[in-house]
C-alpha positions, 0 to 999 in steps of 0.5 A: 500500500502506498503511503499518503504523501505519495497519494497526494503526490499522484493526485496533483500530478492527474490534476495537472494533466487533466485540468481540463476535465477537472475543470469542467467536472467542478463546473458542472456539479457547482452549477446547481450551488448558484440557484442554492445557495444564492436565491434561497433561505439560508435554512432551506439552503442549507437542508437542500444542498446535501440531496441536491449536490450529492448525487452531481457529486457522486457522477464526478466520481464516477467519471475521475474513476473511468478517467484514472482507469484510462477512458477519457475524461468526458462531461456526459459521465458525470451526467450518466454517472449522477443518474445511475447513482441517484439513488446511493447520493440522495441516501448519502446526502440525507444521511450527511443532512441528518447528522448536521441537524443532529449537531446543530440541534446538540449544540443549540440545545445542550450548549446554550448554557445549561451547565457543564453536564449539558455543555459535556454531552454537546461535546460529545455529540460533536465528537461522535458526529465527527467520527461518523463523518470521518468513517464514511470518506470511503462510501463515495469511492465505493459505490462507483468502483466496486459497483456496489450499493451505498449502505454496503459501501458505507458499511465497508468504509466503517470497516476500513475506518476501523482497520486503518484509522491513521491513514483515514485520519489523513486522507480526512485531513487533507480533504479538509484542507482542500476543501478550506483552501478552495472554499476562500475563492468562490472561482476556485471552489467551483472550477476545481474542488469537485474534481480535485476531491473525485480524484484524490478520493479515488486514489485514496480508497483504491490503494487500501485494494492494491491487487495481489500478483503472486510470485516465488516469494509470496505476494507483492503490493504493484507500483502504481504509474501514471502514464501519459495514456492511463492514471490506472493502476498498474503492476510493474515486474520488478 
């Protein structure tokens, strides 16, 4: 398995040869954050923005991966890849929106001055939504590359969580890191964010599946190449 550093690395690297689909990918999917975020209620924008933007979200990491996996980056995969998810983005983003309301409505309640017992179980409350979040950084990458249902790919990325806690702290922290640097430009959120978080997610979870190649010695992990054909994953013969 690669270490983050490199994944990191690899990612920067497809984004600058493919900035273009990156681009055009991010835009896309921000074209439904203007009517949104801009034209309605702060609250009802806020409650509407997981389930709208998910599934535009779930199609832009479904066209990075057919992208990493060598086909060309085409806008029309992001549009086929949300409808054939809809599905799993709406059931995530509904999930996404319900632990918010459970956040916000602990701390309006439990942390507005009530005393220290109160002010704990906001505490705890923040605490135990984070890690929810932070266990499902993998259901996304999931669904679109082993082709399977969301609460089996949120399943499986609880369980991964759980097995690589260090390494998922990590790619959570640099999700957020992309997320705070790009959300100070509104341009720079939605001409690169989307597709910059399908790549590196995608990389991120398909290097805890590195296929095995058997030889004399046991089982070896393959190099990964980025190619000027192919971002996939490939096996060199040492």
């Amino acid at each position: 398995m690669r270490k983050l550093h490199e994944i990191v690395a690899n990612t920067a690297k497809a984004v600058y040869r493919e900035i273009i689909p990156v681009a055009l990918f991010s835009i896309v999917s921000s074209l439904i954050l203007v009517p949104v975020v801009f034209f309605l209620p702060l609250g009802l924008a806020l409650a509407l923005l997981p389930l709208v933007y998910m599934p535009l979200l779930l199609g832009v990491f479904d066209a990075s991966h057919r992208m990493l996996e060598g086909e060309k980056g085409r806008v029309k995969h992001v549009l086929k890849g949300a409808a054939k998810h809809f599905g799993a983005g709406l059931v995530f983003g509904l999930g996404i929106a319900l632990f918010a309301l459970i956040l916000y409505s602990s701390w309006w309640y439990y942390g507005s001055g009530k005393g220290m017992i109160a002010f704990g179980v906001a505490i705890f409350q923040t605490y135990f939504v984070a890690m929810v979040i932070v266990s499902q950084v993998y259901a996304l990458p999931l669904v679109v590359q082993q082709k399977v249902g969301i609460f089996r790919a949120m399943g499986q990325s609880v369980k991964l969580f759980v097995s690589k806690p260090g390494y998922t702290f990590g790619v959570f922290f640099q999700l957020v890191s992309l997320t705070v640097i790009l959300a100070v430009t509104v341009v720079g959120f939605a001409f690169q964010y989307a597709g910059i978080a399908g790549i590196y997610l995608n990389m991120a979870t398909r290097n805890l599946f590195p296929e095995d190649e058997k030889e004399e010695e046991g089982v070896r992990e393959p190099e990964w190449t980025l190619t000027d054909r192919s971002f996939g994953f490939a096996g060199k013969e040492a």
